[in-house]
C-alpha positions, 0 to 999 in steps of 0.5 A: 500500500505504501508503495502505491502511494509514493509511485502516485505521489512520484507520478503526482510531483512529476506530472507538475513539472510537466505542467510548469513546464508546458505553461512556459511553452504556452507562455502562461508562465514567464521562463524566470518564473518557470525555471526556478519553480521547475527547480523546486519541484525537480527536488520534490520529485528527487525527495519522492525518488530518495524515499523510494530508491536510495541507488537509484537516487544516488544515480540520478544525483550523480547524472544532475551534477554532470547535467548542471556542471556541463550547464555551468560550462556552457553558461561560462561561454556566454558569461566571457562576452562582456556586454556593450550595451542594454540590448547585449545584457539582456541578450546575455541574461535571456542565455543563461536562463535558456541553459538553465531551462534547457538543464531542467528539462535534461534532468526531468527527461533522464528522471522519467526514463528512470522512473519508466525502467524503475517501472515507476510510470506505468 
């Protein structure tokens, strides 16, 4: 019985992020909003996978770190052209959360391909 409820509860959080994430596809969210929030449920949903599984949690903690490294490189890329004006600012500023959005839809696609293996999502 308790395993149902934490597969739902998994199911329930993920869900969420989809959700979020498919109101910033829609506009219905602003991406600054929507990323932050999708970062928050992300660890939501985590906390569901650690409750469940501590090796698969350590795995999907191990798969973030590289995720958000590579992030953090990509971002460094951008950050070393200095702006010359407004326009060049925001431009940067609308990259990095890009590769931050981009980050958080990695980490949630390698989370439901674990969670389908796990037999979590069906």
């Amino acid at each position: 019985m308790a395993e149902n409820f934490l597969k739902l509860k998994l199911q329930r959080d993920f869900l969420d992020c989809v959700n979020v994430d498919k109101a910033v596809i829609m506009g219905g969210i602003r991406k600054e909003e929507g990323t932050m929030i999708l970062f928050s449920l992300i660890d939501i949903v985590k906390s569901d996978i650690a409750t469940m599984d501590k090796d698969t949690w350590d795995l999907l903690n191990k798969a973030e770190k590289t995720l958000l490294e590579d992030n953090n490189k990509r971002k460094e890329v951008y950050k070393q052209r200095k702006p010359r004006d407004s326009a060049e600012k925001r431009n940067l500023q609308i990259n990095l959360l890009m590769e931050d959005y981009l980050s958080c839809k990695e980490i949630l696609y390698f989370i439901q391909n674990l969670a389908y293996k796990k037999g979590w999502f069906q």
